[in-house]
N, C-alpha and C positions, 0 to 999 in steps of 0.2 A: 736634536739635530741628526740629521741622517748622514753615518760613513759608515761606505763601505768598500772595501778589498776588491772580492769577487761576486759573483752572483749569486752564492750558496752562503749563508749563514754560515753553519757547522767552518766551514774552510775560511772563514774569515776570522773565526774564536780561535784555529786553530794556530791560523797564522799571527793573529795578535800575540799568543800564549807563549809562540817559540819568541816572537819580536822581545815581550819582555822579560823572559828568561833570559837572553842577549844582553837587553839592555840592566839585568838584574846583576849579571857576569861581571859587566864592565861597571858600575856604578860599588862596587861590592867592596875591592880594594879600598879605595875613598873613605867608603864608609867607615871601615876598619881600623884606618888611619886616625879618622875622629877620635876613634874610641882608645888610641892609644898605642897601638901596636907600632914597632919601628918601620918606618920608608922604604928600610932596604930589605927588609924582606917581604914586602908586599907590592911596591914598583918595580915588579918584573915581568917580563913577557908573560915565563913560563904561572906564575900565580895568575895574571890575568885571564890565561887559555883553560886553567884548572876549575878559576870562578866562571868563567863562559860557560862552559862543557855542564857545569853543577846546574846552573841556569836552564839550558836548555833541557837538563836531566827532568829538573823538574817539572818543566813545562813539559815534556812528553808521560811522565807520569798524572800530571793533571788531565792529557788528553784522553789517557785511557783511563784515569776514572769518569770523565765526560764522557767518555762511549760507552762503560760499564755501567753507567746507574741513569743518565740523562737519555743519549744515543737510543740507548737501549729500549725506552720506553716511550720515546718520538717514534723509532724504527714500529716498537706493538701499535703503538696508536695508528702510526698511518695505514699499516696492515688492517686494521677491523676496520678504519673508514673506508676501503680499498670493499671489502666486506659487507659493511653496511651497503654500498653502491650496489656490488651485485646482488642480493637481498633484495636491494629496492627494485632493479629492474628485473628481477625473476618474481614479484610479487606483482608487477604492471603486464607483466605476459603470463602469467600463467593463470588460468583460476581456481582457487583453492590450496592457494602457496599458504602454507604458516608459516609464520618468521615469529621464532622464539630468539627470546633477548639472549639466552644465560650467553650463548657462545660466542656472540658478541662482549660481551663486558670484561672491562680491564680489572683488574685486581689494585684497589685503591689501599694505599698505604705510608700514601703520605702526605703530608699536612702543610705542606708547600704551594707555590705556585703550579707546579706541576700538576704534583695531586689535586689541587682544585680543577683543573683542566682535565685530569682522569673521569674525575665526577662529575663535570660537566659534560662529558662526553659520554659516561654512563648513563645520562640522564637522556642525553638527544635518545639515546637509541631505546631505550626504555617507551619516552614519549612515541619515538616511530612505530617501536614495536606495537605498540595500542592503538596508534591510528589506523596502522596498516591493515591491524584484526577488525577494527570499528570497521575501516572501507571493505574488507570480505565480508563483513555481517550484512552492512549494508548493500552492497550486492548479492548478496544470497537472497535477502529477502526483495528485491527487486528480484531479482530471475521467477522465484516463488511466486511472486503478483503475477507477472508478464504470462505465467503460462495458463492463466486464468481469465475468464471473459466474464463468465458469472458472478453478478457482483456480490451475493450471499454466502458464495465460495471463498473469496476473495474474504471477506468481512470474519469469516472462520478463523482460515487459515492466519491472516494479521493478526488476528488476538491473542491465537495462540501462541504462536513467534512471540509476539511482544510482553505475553503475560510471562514467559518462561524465560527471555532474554533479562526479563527486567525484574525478576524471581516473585512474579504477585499474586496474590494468591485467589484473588476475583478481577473481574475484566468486563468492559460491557463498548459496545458498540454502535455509536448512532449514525445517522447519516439522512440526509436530506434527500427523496427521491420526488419527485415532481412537485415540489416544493413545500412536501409533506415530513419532517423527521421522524424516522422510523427506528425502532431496535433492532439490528441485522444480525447482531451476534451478544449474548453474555455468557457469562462462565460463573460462578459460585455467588451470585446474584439475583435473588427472586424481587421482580419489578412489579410495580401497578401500571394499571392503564394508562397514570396520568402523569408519568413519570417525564414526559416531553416538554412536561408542562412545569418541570419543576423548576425552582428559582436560578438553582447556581448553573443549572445545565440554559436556562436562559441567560443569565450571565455572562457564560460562558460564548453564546453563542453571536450575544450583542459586539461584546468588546473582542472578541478572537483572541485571546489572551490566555496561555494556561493560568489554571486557578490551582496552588498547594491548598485546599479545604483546613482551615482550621476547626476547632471544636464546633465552633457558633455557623459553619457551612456543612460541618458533619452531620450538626443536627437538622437544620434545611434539608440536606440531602438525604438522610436517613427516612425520610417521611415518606417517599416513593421506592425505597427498596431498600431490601433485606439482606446483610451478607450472611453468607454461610458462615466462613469465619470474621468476626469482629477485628478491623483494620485499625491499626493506628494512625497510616496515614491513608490519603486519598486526593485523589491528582486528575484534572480536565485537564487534558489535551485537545483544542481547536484541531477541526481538519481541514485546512484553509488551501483554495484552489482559484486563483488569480486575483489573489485579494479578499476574496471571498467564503465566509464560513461556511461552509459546506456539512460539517461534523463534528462529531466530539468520541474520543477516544477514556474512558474513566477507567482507572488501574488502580490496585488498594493491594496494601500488605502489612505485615507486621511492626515492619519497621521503617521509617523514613528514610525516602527516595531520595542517594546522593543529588546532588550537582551533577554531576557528569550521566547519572544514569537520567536525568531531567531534560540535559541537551541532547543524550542519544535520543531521546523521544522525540524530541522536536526534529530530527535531525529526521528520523525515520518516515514521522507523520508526513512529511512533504512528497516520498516516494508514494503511501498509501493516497494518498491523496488524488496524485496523477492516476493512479491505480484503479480508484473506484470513481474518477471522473467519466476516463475512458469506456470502465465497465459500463455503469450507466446509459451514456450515451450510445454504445453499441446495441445495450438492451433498445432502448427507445429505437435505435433504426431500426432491429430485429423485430420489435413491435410494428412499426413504420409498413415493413415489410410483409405481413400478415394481416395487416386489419384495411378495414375500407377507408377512405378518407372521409367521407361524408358523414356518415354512421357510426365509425368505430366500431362495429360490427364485425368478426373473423371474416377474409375474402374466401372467394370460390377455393382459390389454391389449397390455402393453409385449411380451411375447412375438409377438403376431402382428402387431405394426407389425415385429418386426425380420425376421422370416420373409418378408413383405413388400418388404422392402429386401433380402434378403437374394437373394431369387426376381427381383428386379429388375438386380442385380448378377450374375446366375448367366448370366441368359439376354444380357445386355451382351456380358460378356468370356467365356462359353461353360466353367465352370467347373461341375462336378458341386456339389449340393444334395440332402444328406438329411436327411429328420428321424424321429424314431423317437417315438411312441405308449404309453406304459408306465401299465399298471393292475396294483395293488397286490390280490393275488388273497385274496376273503374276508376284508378288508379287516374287515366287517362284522363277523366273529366277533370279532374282537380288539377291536372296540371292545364289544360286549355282552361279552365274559368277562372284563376284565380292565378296561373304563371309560373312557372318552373322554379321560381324560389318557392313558392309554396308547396310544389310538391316536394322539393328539399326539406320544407322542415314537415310535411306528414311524412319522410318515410326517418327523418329520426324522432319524430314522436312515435312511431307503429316501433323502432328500435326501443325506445324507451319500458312501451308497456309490456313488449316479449319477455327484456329483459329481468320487470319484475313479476312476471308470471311462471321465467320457468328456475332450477334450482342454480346454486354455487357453480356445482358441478356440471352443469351444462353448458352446451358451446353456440353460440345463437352464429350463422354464418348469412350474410349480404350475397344471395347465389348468384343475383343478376337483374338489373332493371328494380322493381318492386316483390321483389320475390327472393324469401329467407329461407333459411335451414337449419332447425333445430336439433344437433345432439345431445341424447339424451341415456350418455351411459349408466347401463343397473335397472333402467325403467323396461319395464312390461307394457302390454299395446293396454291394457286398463288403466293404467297411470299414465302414459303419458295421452291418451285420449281427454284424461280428466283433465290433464296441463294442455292439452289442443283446445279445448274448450272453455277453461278459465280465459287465456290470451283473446279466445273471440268476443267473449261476453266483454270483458276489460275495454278491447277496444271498441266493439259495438255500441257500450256505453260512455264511453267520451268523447271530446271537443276539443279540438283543436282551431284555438283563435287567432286568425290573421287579416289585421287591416281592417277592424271592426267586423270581420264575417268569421261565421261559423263552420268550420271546416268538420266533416263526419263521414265517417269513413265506414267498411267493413271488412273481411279476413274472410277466402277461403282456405281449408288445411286438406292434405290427406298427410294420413298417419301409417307408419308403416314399422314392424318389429319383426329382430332377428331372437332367436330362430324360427319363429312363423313364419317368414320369408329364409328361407332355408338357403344363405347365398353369401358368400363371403368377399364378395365384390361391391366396392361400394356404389359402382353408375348403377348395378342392375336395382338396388334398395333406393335411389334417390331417384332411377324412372320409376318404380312403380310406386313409390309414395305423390310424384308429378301428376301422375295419372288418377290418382285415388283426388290430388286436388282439383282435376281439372273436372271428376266427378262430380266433386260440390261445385265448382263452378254452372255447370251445367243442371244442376236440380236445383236452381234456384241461386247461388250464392248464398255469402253468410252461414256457413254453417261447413261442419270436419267429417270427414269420409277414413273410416280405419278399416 
């Protein structure tokens, strides 16, 4: 049942204490009488004002052990929660606040209600103390993603953080890139090729669910890679991105991975996740943005900035630089005879055969209309003539079928190599490689002018 005085607890204990000091005063006589003592010398003013005054003695000695040992330690408490508050909000503005617990925490000592309440209280701020660091971690490593686009970078950098956050002592990194899963990052982990392919890392990738590996999944797993040092345990983390598995994050150490170090994972992988969605799709526009639609061939643009870097690089460290000119000969009849999707798909099959004729390291670029540009960094005008004239013979000898007809085609080239072309500009190397093809066009077609 609720009563109360005034508004303030403390002043209502305080005023009860003297009330029944008063009523202890007057009730006291009485009592005494029970026990025996004579009426007349206890039924007096003067004893009644004596046992009052005693009463109230005591009740103001009660108040100040109430201030001295209880007071005292409401008054500490509400100072650190006073404390804790500003903590919290110098931790919500500023970044890179630490909020260490020690100078918060009371000094527990008693085995009371109170003292449970001290340690209760010790505990809130312990518990804040850890979130607060969890929510700086987790923003650091958010800032760390953010200032990264490259998603290989990105795939690095998160390993590392998390192999060292999470003290492991190997780490490996997968992730889904045009619907292909790829290893982007490991650390004390030698893999096989067919490791994408392995059970629990499909498991893992079906159900979205982190997998703690026991023995009988160690061994599963063990079969496509190697750790440097021998883990006891070993942990899939899903990298899930609107529902959707996108990755797997695999961490192994000596010793098994708390609970809490389990949710910080999980907790983390959701940032990584946005992290390497975004990167990806940036790459793809950035791809987007350099290749041709049709062909997927590099465009004119992105083509002659690399030609460019390329002719700057050549003349530095003194390395050969060629590039080769290719027009798709009469072009024009196949698209009146048989329709302009059909010249759509002769000029990404003419894309198709370039790009198995010429190396890795070459840049095949869509110049304009029917007409390509092959760089060809490190090659000599002897190698890459030999590669101008592979791509003619290749496609001079194939067929291209559309709509029960025969589609056949032929390549003129001109070929042209820096420093034989003494020019560190790349229009003046790609006119006179135009010219050298317009050469062969002129002496017949079908055939490469170096």
């Amino acid at each position: 049942m609720k009563f109360r005085i005034t508004n303030k607890i403390i002043y209502d204990v305080i005023i009860m204490m003297v009330g029944f000091g008063i009523l202890t005063g007057i009730a006291f006589p009485h009592f005494i009488i029970f026990m025996g003592i004579p009426e007349k010398s206890v039924l007096n003013i003067k004893f009644f004002i004596y046992c009052i005054f005693a009463g109230i003695l005591v009740a103001i000695v009660n108040i100040a052990i109430v201030k001295l040992f209880i007071i005292r330690r409401i008054s500490a408490l509400s100072q650190q929660m006073e404390e804790v508050k500003n903590t919290l909000e110098m931790s919500c503005t500023t970044i890179g606040y630490k909020c260490e617990p020690n100078g918060l925490l009371l000094k527990e000592d008693s085995d009371d209600e109170l003292g449970e309440s001290i340690k209760s209280f010790n505990s809130l701020v312990i518990t804040l103390s850890n979130a607060l660091k969890f929510e700086s971690e987790v923003r650091a490593f958010s800032i760390m993603l953010s200032n990264q686009m490259d998603v290989n970078v990105i795939a690095n950098d998160a390993l590392k953080f998390l192999m060292k956050y999470l003290c492991s002592d190997s780490g490996m990194l997968l992730y889904k890139i045009n619907g292909n899963l790829i290893v982007l990052s490991s650390y004390g982990i030698e893999i096989s090729e067919n490791i994408t392919q392995n059970n629990i890392i499909e498991k893992v990738i079906q159900q979205g669910k982190m997998c703690i590996m026991d023995l009988k999944d160690q061994e599963i797993f063990l079969k496509e890679a190697k750790f440097v040092h021998m883990p006891n345990s070993i942990i899939a983390q899903p990298i899930i991105s609107e529902g959707i598995n996108n990755g797997i994050i695999i961490l192994s150490k000596n010793t098994l991975f708390s609970k809490e170090e389990l949710n910080k994972l999980d907790t983390l992988s959701i940032g990584l996740s946005l992290a390497l969605t975004n990167a990806v799709a940036h790459g793809q526009l950035q791809e987007l943005a350099i290749r041709d639609p049709l062909t997927c061939a590099y465009n004119r643009r992105s083509g002659i900035i690399r030609l460019n870097q390329e002719l700057e690089r050549s003349a530095k460290e003194g390395y050969p630089l060629s590039i080769i000119m290719i027009d798709i000969d009469y072009f024009k009849a196949v698209n009146d005879s048989h329709g302009h999707q059909a010249g759509d798909l002769t000029l990404t099959y003419i894309t198709k055969l370039i790009c198995d004729s010429i190396r890795e390291t070459d840049m095949l670029v869509r110049y304009g209309g029917e007409e390509f540009l092959c760089i060809l960094p490190g090659a000599d005008l002897k190698s890459s003539y030999e590669i101008a004239e592979r791509t003619r013979k290749k496609v001079m000898n194939g067929t291209l079928n559309y709509n029960n007809s025969s589609i056949k085609v032929t390549i003129s080239a001109g070929v042209v190599s820096y420093p034989e072309t003494n020019s560190q500009y790349a229009e003046i190397l790609v006119n006179k490689a135009d010219k050298l093809m317009y050469e062969a066009k002129k002496s017949g077609r079908n055939r490469i002018v170096a």
